[in-house]
C-alpha positions as CSV (number, residue, x, y, z in Angstrom):
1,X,-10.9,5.8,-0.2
2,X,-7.4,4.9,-0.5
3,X,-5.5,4.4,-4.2
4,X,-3.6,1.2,-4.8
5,X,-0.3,1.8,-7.3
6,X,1.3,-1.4,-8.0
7,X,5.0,-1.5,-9.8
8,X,7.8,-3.5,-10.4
9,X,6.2,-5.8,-13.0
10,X,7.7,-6.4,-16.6
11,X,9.5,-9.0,-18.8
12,X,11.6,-11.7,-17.5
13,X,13.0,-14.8,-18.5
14,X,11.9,-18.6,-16.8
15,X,13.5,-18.7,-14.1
16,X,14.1,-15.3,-13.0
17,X,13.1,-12.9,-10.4
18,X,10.9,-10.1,-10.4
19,X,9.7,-7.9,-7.0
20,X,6.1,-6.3,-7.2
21,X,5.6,-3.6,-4.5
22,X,1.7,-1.7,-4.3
23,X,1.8,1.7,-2.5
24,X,-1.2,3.0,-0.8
25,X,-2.2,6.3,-0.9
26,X,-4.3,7.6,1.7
27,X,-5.1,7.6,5.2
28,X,-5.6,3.7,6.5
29,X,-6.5,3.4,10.2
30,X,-5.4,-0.8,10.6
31,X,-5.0,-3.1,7.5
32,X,-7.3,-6.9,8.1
33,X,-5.4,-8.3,5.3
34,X,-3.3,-7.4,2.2
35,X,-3.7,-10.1,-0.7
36,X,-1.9,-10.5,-4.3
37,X,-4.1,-11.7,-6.9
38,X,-4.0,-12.4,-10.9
39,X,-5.7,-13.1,-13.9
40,X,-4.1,-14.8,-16.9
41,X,-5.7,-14.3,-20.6
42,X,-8.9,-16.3,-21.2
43,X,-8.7,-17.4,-17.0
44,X,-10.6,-16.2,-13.8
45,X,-9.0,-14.0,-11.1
46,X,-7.0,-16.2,-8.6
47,X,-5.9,-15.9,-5.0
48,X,-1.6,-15.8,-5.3
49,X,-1.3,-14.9,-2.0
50,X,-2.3,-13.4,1.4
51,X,-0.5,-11.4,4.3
52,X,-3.4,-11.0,7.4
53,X,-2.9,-8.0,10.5
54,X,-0.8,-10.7,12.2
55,X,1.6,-11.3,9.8
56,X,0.5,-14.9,8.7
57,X,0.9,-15.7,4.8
58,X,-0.9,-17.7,2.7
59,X,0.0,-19.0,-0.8
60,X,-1.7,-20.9,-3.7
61,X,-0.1,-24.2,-4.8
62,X,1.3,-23.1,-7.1
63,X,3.4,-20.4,-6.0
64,X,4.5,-22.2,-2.3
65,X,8.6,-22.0,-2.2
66,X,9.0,-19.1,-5.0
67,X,6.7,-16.7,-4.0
68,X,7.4,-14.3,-0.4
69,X,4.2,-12.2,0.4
70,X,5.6,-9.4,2.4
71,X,4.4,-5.9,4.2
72,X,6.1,-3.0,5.7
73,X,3.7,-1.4,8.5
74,X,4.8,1.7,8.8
75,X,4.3,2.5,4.9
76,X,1.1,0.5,4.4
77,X,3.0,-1.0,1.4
78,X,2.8,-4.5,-0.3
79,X,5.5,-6.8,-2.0
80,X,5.7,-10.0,-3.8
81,X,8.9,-11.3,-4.3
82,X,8.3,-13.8,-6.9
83,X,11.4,-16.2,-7.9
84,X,11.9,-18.9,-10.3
85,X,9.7,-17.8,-12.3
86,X,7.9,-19.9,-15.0
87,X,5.9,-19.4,-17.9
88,X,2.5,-20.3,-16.6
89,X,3.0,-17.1,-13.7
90,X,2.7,-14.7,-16.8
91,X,-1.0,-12.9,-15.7
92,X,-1.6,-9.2,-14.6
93,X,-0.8,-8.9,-10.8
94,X,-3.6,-7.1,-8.9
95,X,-3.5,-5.9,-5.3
96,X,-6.1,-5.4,-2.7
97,X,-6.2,-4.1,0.8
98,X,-9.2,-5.2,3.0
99,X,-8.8,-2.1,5.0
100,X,-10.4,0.6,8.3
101,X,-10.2,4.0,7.5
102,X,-12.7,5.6,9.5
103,X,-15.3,2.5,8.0
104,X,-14.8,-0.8,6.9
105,X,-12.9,-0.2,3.1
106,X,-11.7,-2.5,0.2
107,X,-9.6,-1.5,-2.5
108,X,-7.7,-2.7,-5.4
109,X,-5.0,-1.8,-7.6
110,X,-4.7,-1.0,-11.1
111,X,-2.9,-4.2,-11.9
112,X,0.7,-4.7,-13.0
113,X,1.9,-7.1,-16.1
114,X,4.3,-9.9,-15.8
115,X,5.4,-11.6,-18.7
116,X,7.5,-14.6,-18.5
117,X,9.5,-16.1,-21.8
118,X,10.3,-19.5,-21.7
């Protein structure tokens, strides 16, 4: 099964900019869809975004004109480009790849901290 490393998370002031990237390692026959997810102290996991086999995003409310879900094919890897960032983004970032490799696979990442200051 393939291993999910996510990186690029850290500290950052409101309203600045941080990129998140999750390498796969591992064979991966086609990718369905590649999602971005998070969990804030004391909340339940939520749905940040979503990148499908076509190349069609999705985003929560909440993150629609800072956030850019991206994907580069040819490395099965993930970003998040995540701008303006505010307060209420601060969570652990999780990736997850819905996924063939030989059969139907899921995986997700270890998760990745972003702390934002106001």
């Amino acid at each position: 099964q393939v291993q999910l490393v996510e990186s690029g998370g850290g500290l950052v002031q409101a309203g600045g900019s941080l990129r998140l990237s999750c390498a796969a390692s591992g064979s991966i026959f086609s990718i369905n869809a590649m999602n971005w997810y998070r969990q804030a102290p004391g909340k339940q996991r939520e749905l940040v975004a979503n990148i499908n086999s076509g190349g069609s995003t999705n985003y929560a409310d909440s993150v629609k004109g800072r956030f850019t879900i991206s994907r580069d094919n040819a490395k099965n890897t993930l970003y998040l480009q995540m701008n303006s960032l505010k307060p209420e983004d601060t969570a652990v970032y999780y990736c997850y790849y819905d996924y063939y490799s030989g059969l139907h696979f899921t995986s997700w990442g270890q998760g990745t901290q972003v702390t934002v200051s106001s």
